[in-house]
MIDOBA-128180 format. One record per residue: residue number from 0; y, z, x of N, C-alpha, C, O in turn. Coordinates in nm, 4 decimals. Layout:
<pts>
PT   pos        n_v        n_w        n_u       ca_v       ca_w       ca_u        c_v        c_w        c_u        o_v        o_w        o_u
PT   NUM          Y          Z          X          Y          Z          X          Y          Z          X          Y          Z          X
...
</pts>
This chain:
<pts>
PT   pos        n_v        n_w        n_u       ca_v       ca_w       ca_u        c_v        c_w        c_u        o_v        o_w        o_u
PT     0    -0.5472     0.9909    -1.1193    -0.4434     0.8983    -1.1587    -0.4992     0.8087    -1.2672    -0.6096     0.7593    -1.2446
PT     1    -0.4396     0.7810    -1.3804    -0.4677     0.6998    -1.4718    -0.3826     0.6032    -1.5141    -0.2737     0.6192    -1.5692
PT     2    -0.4581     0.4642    -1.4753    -0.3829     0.3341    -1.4866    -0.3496     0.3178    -1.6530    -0.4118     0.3869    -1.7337
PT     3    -0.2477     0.2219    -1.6966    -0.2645     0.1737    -1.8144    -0.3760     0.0642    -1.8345    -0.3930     0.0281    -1.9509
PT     4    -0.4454     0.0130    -1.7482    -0.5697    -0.0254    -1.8105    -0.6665     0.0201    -1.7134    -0.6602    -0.0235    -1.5985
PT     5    -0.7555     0.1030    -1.7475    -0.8584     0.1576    -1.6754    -0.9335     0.1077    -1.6288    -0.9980     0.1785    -1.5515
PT     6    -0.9699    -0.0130    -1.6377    -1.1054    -0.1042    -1.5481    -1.0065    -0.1369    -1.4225    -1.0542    -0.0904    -1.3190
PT     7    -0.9300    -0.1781    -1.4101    -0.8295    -0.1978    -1.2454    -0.8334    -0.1213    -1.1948    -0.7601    -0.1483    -1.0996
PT     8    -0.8952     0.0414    -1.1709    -0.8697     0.1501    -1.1063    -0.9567     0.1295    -0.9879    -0.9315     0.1644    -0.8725
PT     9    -1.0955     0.0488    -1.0451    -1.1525     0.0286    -0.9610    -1.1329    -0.0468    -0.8223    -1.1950    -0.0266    -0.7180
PT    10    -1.0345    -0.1357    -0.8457    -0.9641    -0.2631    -0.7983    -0.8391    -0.2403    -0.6885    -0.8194    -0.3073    -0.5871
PT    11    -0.7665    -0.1355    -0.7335    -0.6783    -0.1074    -0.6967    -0.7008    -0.0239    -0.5638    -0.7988    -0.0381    -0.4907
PT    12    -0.5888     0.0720    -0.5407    -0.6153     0.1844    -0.4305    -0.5785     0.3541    -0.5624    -0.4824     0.3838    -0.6333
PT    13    -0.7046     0.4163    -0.5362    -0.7079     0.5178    -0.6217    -0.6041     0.6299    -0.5332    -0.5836     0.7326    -0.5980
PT    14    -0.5518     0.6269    -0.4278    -0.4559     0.7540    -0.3956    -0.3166     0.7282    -0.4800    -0.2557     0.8285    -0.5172
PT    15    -0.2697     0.6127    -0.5082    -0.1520     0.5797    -0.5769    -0.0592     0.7504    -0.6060     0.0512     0.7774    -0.5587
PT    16    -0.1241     0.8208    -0.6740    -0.0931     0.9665    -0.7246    -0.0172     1.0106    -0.5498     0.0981     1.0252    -0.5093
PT    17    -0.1124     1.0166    -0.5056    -0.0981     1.0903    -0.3532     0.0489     1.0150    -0.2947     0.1500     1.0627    -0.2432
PT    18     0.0235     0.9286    -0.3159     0.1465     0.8249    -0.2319     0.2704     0.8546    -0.3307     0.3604     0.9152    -0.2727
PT    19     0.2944     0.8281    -0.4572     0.3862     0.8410    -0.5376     0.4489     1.0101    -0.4940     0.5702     1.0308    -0.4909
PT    20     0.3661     1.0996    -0.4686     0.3960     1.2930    -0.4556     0.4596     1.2492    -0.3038     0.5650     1.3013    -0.2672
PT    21     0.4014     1.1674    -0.2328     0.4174     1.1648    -0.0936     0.5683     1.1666    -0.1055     0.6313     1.2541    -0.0462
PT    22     0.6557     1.0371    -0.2089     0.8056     0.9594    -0.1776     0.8491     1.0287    -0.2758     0.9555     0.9920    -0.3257
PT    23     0.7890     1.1332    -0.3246     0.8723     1.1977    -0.4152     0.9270     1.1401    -0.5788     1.0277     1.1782    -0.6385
PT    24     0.8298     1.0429    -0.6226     0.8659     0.9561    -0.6889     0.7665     0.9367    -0.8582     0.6457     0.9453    -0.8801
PT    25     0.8773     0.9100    -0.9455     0.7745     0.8977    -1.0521     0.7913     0.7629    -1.0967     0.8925     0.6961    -1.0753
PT    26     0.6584     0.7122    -1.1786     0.6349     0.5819    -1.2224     0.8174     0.5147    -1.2800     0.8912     0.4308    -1.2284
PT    27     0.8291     0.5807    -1.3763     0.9593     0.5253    -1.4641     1.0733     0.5144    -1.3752     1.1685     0.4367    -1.3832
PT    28     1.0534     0.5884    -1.3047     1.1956     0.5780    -1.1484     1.2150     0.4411    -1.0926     1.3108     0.3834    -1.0413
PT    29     1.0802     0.4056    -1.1226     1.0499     0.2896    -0.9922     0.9948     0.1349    -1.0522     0.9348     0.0406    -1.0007
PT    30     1.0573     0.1681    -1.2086     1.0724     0.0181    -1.2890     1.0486    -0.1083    -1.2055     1.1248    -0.1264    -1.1105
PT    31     0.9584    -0.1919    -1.2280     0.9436    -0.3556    -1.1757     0.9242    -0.4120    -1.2506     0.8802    -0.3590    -1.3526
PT    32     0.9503    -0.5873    -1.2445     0.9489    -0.6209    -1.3484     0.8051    -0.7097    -1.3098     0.7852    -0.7524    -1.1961
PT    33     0.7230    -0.7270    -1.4071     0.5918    -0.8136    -1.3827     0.6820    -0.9336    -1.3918     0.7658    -0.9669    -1.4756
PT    34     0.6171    -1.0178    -1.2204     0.6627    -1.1423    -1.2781     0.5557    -1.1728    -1.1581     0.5148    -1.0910    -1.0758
PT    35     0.5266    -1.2879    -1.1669     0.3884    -1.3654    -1.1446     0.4887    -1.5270    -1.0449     0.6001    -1.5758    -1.0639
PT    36     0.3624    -1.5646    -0.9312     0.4615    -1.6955    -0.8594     0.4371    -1.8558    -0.9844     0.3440    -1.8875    -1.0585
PT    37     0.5241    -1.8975    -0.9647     0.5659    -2.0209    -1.0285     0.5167    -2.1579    -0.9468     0.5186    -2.1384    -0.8253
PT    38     0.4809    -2.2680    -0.9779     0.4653    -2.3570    -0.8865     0.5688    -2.3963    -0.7774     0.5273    -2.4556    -0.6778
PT    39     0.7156    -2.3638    -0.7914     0.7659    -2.4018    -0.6994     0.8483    -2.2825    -0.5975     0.9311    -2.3144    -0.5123
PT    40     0.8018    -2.1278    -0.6298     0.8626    -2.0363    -0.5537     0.7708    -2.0210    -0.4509     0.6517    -2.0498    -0.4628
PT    41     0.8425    -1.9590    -0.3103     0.7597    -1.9411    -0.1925     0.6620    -1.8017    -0.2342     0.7156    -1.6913    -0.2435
PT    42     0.5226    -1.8191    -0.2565     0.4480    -1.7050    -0.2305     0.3695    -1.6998    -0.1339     0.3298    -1.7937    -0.0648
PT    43     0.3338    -1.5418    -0.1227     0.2644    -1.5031    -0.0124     0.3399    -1.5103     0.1401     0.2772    -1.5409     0.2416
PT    44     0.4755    -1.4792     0.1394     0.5646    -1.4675     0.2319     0.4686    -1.3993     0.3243     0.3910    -1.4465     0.4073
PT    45     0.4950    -1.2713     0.2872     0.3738    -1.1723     0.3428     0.2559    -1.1172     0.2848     0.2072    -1.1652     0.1825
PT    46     0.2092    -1.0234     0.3415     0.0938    -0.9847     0.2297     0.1231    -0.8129     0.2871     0.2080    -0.7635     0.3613
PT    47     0.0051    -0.7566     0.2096    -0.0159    -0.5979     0.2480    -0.1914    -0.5731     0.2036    -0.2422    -0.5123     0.1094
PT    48    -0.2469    -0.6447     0.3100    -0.3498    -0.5638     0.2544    -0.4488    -0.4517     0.3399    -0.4541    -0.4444     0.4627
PT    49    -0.5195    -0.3732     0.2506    -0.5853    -0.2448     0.2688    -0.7442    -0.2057     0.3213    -0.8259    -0.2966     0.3354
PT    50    -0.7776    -0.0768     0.3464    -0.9044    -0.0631     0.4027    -1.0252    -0.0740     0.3024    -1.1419    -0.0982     0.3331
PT    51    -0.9521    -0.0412     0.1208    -1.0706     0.0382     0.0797    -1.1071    -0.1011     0.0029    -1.2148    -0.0692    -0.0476
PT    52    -1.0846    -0.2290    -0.0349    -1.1020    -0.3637    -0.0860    -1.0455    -0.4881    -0.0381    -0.9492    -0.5017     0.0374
PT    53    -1.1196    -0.5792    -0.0932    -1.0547    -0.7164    -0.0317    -0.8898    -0.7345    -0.1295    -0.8003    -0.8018    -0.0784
PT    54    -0.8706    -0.6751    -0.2521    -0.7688    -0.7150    -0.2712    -0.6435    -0.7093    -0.2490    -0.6305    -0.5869    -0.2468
PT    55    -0.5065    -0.7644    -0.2247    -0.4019    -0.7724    -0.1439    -0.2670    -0.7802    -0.2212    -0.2634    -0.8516    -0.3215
PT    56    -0.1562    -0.7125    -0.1822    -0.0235    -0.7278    -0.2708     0.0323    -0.8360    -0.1541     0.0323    -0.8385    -0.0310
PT    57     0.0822    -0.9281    -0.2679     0.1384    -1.0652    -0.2139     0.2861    -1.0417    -0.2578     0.3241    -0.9849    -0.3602
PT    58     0.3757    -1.1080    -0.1398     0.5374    -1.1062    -0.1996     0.5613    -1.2053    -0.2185     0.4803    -1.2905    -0.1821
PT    59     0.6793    -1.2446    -0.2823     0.7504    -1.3970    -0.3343     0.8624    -1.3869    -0.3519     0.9293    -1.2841    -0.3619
PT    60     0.9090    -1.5467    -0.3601     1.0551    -1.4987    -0.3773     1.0696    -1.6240    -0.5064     1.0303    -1.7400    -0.4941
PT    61     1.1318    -1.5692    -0.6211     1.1970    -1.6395    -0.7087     1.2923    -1.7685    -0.6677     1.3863    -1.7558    -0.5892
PT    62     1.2607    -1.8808    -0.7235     1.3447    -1.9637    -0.6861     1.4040    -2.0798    -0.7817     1.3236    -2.0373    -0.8646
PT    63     1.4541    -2.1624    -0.8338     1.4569    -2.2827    -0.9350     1.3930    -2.3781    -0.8287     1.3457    -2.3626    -0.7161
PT    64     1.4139    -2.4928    -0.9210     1.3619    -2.6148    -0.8522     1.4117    -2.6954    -0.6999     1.3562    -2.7558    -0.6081
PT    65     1.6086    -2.6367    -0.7544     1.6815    -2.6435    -0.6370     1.6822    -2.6055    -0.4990     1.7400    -2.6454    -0.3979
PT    66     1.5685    -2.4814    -0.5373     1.5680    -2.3606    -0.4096     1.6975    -2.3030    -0.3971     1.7549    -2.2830    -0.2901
PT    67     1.7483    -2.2731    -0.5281     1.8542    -2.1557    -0.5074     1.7369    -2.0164    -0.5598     1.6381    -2.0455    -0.6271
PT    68     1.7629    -1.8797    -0.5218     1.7556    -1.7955    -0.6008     1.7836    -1.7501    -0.7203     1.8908    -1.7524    -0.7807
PT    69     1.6546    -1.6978    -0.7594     1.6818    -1.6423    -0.9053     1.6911    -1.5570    -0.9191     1.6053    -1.4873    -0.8649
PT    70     1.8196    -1.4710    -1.0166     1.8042    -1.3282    -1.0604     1.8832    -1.2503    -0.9812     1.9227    -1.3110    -0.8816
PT    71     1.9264    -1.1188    -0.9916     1.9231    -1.0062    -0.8899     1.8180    -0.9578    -0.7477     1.8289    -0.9322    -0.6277
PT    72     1.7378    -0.9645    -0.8306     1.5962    -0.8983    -0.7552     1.5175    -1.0414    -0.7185     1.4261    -1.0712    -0.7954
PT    73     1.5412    -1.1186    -0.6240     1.4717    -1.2584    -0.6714     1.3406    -1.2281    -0.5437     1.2908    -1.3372    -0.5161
PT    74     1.2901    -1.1404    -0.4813     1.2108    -1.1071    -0.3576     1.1166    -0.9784    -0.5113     1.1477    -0.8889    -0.5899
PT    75     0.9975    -1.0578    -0.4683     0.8759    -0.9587    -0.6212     0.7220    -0.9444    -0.5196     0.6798    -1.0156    -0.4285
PT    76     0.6813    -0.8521    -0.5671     0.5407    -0.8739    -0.4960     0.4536    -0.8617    -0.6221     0.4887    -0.8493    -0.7394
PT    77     0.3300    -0.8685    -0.5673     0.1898    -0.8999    -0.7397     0.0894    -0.9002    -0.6314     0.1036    -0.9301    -0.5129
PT    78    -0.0213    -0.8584    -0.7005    -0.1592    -0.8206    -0.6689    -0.2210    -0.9743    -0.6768    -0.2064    -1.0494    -0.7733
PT    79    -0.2884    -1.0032    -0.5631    -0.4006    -1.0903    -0.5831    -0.5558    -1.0275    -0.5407    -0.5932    -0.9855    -0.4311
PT    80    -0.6307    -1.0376    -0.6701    -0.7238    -0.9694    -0.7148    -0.8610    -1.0257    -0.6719    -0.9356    -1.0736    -0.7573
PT    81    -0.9025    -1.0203    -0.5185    -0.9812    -1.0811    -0.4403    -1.1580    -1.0441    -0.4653    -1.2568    -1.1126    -0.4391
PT    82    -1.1486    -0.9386    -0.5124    -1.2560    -0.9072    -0.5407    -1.3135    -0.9569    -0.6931    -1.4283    -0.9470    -0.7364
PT    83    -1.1824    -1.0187    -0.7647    -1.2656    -1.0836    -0.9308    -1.1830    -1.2327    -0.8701    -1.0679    -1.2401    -0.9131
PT    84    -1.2175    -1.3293    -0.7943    -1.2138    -1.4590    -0.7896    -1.0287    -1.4611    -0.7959    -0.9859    -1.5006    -0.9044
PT    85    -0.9506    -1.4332    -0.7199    -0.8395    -1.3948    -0.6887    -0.7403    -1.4195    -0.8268    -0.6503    -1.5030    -0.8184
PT    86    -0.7554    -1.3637    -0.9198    -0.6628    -1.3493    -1.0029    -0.5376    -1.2689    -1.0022    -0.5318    -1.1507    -0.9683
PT    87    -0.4458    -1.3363    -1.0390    -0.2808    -1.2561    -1.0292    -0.2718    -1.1439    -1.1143    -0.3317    -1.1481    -1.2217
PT    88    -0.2133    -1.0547    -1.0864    -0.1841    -0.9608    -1.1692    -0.0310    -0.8801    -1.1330    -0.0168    -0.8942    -1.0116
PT    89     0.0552    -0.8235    -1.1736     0.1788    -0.7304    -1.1529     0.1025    -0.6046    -1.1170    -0.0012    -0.5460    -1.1483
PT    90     0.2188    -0.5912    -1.0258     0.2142    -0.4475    -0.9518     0.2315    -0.3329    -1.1090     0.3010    -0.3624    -1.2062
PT    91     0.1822    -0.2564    -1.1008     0.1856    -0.1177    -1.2157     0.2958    -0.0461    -1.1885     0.3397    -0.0417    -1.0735
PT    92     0.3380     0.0009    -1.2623     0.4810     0.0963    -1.2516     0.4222     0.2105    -1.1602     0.4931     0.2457    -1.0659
PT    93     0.2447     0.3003    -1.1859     0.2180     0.3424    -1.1064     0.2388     0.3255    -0.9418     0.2819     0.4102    -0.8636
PT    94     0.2011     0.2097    -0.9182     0.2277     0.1284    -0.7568     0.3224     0.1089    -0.7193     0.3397     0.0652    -0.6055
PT    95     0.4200     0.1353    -0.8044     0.5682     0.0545    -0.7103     0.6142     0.1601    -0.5925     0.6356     0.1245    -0.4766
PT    96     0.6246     0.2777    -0.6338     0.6628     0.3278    -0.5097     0.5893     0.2787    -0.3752     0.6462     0.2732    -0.2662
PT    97     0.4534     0.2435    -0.3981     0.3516     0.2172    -0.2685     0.3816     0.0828    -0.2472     0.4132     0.0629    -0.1298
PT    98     0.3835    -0.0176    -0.3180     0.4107    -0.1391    -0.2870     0.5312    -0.2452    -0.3687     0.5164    -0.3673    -0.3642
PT    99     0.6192    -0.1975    -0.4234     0.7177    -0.2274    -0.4613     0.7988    -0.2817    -0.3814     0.7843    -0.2769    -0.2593
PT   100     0.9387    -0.3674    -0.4673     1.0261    -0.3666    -0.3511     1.1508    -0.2737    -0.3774     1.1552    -0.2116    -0.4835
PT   101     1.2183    -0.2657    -0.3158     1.3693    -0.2138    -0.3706     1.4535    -0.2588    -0.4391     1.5033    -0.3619    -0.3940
PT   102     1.4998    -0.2173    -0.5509     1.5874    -0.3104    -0.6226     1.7115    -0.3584    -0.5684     1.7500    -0.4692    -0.6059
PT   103     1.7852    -0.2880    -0.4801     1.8527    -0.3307    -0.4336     1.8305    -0.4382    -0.3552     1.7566    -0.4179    -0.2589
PT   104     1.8885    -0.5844    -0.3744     1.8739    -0.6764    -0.2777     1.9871    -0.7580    -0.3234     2.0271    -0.7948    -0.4339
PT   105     2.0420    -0.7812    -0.1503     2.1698    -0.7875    -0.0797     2.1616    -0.9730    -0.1049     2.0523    -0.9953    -0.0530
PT   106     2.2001    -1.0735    -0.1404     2.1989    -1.1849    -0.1669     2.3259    -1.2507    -0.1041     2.4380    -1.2467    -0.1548
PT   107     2.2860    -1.3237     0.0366     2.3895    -1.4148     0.0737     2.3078    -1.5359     0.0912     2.1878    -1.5605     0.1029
PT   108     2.4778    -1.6382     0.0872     2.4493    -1.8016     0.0719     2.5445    -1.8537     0.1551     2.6628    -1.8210     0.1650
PT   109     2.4555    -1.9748     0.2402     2.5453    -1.9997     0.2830     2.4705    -2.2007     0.2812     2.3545    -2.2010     0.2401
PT   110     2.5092    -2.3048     0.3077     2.5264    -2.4423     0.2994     2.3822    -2.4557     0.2713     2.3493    -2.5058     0.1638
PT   111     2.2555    -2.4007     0.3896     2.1537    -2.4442     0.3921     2.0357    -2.3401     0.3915     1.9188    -2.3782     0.3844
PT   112     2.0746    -2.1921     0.3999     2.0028    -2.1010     0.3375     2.0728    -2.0070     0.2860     2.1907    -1.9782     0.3069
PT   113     1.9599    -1.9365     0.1842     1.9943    -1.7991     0.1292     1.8918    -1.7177     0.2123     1.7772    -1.7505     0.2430
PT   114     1.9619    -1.5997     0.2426     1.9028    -1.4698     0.3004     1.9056    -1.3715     0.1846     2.0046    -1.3577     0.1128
PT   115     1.8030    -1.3103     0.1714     1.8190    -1.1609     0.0921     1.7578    -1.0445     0.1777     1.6595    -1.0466     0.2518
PT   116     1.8311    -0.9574     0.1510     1.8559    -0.8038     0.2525     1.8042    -0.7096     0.1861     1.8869    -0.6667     0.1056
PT   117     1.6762    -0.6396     0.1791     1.6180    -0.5628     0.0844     1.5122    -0.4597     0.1388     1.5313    -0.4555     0.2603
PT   118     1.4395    -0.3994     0.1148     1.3695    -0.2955     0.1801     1.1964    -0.2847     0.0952     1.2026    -0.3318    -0.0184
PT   119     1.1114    -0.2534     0.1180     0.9666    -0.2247     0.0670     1.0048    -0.0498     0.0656     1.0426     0.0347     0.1467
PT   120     0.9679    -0.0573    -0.0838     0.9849     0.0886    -0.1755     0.8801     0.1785    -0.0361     0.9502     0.2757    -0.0077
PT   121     0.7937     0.1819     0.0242     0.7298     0.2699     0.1095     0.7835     0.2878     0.2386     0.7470     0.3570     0.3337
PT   122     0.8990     0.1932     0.2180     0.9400     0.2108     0.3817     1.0754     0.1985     0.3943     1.1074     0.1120     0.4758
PT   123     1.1912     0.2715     0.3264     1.3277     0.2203     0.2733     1.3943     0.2687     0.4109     1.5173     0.2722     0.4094
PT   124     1.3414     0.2999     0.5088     1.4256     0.2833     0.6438     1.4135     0.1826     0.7645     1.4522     0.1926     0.8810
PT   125     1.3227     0.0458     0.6733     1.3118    -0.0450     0.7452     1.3715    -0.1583     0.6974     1.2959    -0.2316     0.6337
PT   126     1.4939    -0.1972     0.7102     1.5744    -0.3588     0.6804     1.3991    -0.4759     0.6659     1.3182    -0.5214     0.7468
PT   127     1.4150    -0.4784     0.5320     1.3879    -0.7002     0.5360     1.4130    -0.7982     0.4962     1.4114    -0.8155     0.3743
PT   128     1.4369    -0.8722     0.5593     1.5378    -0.9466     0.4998     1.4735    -1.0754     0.5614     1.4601    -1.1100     0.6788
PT   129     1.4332    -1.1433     0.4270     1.4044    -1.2770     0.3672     1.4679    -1.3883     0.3666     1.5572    -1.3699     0.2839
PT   130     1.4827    -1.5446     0.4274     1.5345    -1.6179     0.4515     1.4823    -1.7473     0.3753     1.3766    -1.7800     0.4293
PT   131     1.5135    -1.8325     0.2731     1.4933    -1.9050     0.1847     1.5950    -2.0246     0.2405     1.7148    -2.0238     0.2691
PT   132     1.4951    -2.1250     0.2429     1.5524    -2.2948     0.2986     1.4931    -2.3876     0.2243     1.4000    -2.3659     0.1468
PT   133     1.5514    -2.5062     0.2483     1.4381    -2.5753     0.1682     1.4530    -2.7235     0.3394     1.5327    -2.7892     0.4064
PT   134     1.2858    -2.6865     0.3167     1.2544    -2.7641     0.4570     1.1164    -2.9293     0.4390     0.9961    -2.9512     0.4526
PT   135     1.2015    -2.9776     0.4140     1.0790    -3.1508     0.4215     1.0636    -3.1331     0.2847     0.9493    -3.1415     0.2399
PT   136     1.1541    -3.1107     0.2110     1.1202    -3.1389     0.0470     1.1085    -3.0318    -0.0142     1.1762    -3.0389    -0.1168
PT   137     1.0505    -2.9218    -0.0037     1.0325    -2.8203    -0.0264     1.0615    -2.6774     0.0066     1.0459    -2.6422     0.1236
PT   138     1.1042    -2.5858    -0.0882     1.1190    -2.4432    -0.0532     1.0077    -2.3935     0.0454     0.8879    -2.4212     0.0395
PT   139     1.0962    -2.2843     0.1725     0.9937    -2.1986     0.2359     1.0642    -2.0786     0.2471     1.1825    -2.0703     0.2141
PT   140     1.0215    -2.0167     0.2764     1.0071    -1.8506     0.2961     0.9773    -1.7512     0.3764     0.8637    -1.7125     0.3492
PT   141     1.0579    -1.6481     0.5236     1.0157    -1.5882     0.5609     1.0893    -1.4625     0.5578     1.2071    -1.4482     0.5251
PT   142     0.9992    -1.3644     0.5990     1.0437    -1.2396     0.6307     1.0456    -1.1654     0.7091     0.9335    -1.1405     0.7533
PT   143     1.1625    -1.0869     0.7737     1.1821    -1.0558     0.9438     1.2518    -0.9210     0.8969     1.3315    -0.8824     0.8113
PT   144     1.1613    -0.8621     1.0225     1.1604    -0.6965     0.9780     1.1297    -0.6405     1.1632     1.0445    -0.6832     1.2411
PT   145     1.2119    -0.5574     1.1805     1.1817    -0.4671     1.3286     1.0204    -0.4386     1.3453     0.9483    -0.3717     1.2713
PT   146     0.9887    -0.5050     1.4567     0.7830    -0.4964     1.4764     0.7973    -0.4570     1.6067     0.8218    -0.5427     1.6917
PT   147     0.7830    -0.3080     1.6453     0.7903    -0.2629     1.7525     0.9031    -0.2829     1.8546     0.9092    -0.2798     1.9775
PT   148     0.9758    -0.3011     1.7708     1.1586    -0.2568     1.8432     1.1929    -0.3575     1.8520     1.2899    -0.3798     1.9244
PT   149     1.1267    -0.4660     1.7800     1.2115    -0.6412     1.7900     1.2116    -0.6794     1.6441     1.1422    -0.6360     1.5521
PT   150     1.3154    -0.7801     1.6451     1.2956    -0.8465     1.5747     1.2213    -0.9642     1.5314     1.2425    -1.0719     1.5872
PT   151     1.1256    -0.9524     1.4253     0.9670    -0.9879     1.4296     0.9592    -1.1006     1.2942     1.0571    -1.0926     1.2200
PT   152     0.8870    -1.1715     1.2671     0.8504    -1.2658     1.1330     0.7798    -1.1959     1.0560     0.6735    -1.2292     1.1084
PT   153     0.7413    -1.1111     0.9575     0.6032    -1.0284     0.8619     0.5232    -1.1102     0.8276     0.5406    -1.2100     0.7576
PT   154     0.4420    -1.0761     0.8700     0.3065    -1.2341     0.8195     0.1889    -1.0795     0.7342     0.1315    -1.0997     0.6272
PT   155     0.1794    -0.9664     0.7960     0.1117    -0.8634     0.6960     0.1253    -0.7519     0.7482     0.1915    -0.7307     0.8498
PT   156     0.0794    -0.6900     0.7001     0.0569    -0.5386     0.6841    -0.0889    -0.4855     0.6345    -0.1352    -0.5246     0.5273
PT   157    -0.1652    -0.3854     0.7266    -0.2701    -0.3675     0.6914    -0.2482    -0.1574     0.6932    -0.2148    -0.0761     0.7794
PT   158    -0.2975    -0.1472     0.5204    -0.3186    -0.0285     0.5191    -0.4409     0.0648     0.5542    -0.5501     0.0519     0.4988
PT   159    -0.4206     0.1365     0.6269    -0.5858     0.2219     0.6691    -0.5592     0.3246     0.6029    -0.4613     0.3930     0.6328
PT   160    -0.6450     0.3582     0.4943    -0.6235     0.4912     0.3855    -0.7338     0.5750     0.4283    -0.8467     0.5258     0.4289
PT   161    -0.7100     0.7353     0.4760    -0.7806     0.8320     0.4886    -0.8690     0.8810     0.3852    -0.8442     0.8590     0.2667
PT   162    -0.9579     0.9379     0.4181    -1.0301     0.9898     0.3543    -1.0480     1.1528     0.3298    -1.0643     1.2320     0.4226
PT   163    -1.0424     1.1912     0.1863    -1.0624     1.1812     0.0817    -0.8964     1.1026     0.0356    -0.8831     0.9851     0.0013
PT   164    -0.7921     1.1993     0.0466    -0.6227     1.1287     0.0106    -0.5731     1.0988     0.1840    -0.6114     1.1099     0.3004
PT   165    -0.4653     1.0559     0.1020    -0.3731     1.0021     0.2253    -0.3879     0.8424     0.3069    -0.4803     0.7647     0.2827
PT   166    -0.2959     0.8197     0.3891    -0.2973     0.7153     0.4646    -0.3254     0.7677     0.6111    -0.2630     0.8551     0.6712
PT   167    -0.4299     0.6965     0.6530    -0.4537     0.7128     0.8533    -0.3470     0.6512     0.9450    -0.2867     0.7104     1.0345
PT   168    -0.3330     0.5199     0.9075    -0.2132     0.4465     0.9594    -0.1976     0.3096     0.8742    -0.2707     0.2559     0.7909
PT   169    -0.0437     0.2678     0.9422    -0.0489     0.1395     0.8852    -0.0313     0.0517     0.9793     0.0070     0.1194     1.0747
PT   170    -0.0366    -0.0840     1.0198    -0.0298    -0.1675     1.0601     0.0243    -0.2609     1.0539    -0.0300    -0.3520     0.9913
PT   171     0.1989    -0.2918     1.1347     0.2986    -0.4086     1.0911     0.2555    -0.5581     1.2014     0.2947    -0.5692     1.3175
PT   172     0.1552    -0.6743     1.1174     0.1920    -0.7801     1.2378     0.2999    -0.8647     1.2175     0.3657    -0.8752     1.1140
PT   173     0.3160    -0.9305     1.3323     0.4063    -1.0619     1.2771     0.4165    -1.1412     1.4612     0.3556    -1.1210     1.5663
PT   174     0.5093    -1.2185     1.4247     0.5635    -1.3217     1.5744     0.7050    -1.2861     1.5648     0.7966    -1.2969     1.4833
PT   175     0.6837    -1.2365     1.6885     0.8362    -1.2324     1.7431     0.9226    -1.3579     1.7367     0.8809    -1.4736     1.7411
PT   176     1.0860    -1.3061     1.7224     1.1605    -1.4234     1.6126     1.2138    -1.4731     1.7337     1.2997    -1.5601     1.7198
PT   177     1.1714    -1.4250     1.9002     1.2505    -1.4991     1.9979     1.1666    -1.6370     2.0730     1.2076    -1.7387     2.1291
PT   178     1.0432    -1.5879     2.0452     0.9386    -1.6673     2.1016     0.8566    -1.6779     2.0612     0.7698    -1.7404     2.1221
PT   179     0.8307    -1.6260     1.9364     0.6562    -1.6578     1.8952     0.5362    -1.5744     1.8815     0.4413    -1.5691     1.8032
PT   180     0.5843    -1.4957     2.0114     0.4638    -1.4107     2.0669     0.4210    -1.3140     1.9823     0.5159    -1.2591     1.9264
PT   181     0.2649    -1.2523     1.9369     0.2176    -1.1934     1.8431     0.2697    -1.0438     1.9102     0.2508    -1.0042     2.0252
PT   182     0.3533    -0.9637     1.7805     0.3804    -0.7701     1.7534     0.3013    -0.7463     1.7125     0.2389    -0.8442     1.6716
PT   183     0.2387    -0.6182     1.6883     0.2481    -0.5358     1.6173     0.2758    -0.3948     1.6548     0.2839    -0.3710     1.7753
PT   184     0.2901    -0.3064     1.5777     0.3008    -0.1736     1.5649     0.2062    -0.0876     1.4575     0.1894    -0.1309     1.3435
PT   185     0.1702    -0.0131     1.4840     0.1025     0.1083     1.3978     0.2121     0.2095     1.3703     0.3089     0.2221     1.4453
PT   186     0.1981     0.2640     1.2865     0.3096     0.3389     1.2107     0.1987     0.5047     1.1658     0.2490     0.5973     1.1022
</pts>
């Protein structure tokens, strides 16, 4: 697989190829737009990170100052680059199928939050849907997704990538949205 800039290959997860053949999917299919968090949007809702480096795809959600949403697509994820002193970077058109989101996202409003209804490009048979408030002054951000047959909060996701290609498993945690109590599931 060959990145458009070749020193990140190292950085990244080198099956990208494998995963993209996996969903049936090519780079240009799966358009994102680089966009990077702002001082006042919720980042790091969740995270996703992996076996083979410390570095991690972080999600966010676009917001104005108001804490309304921005855009169509206002739910983005971006690489934080843990292994060079955590620098931001956009997901690659290569990556989106693996860690993308779906463009489709479902945007309701109502007095005191917006929800958006959207899916992670690797897993488009799992609803998530993101809840945006603005709480003690400030925007917050979560995301609630089925974690072992409940409905759960996403705090991460940890990928275990096989060796030589492929994925071994993945790993959904979070707190259950009735009580608290720590899910997870392996997938």
């Amino acid at each position: 697989m060959s990145f458009v800039r070749p020193p990140l290959a190292t950085h990244r997860h080198p099956v990208g190829a494998f995963l993209m053949a996996a969903l049936g999917a090519t780079p240009l299919a799966w358009a994102e737009p680089a966009v990077t968090p702002r001082a006042h949007d919720p980042s790091s809702v969740f995270i996703i990170a992996k076996s083979q480096n410390k570095n991690q795809v972080h999600y966010g959600v676009r917001v104005d100052e108001a804490c309304n949403v921005v855009g169509a697509r206002p739910v983005y994820g971006y690489w934080r680059m843990l292994e060079r002193s955590g620098e931001i970077e956009p997901i690659l058109s290569q990556e989106v199928p693996a860690y993308g989101v779906d463009p489709v996202q479902r945007i309701e409003r109502d007095t005191t939050t917006t929800t958006i209804r959207t899916r992670l490009n690797a897993a488009l048979d799992r609803e998530l849907v993101v809840t945006v408030q603005r709480v003690a002054g400030r925007c917050e951000a979560e995301a609630r997704t089925s974690i072992g047959g409940v409905v759960a909060r996403l705090r991460w996701v940890y990928v275990r990538f096989a060796w030589p290609f492929g994925v071994d498993y993945v790993l959904l945690h979070g707190s259950r949205a009735s009580d608290g109590a720590t899910v997870e599931e392996r997938l």
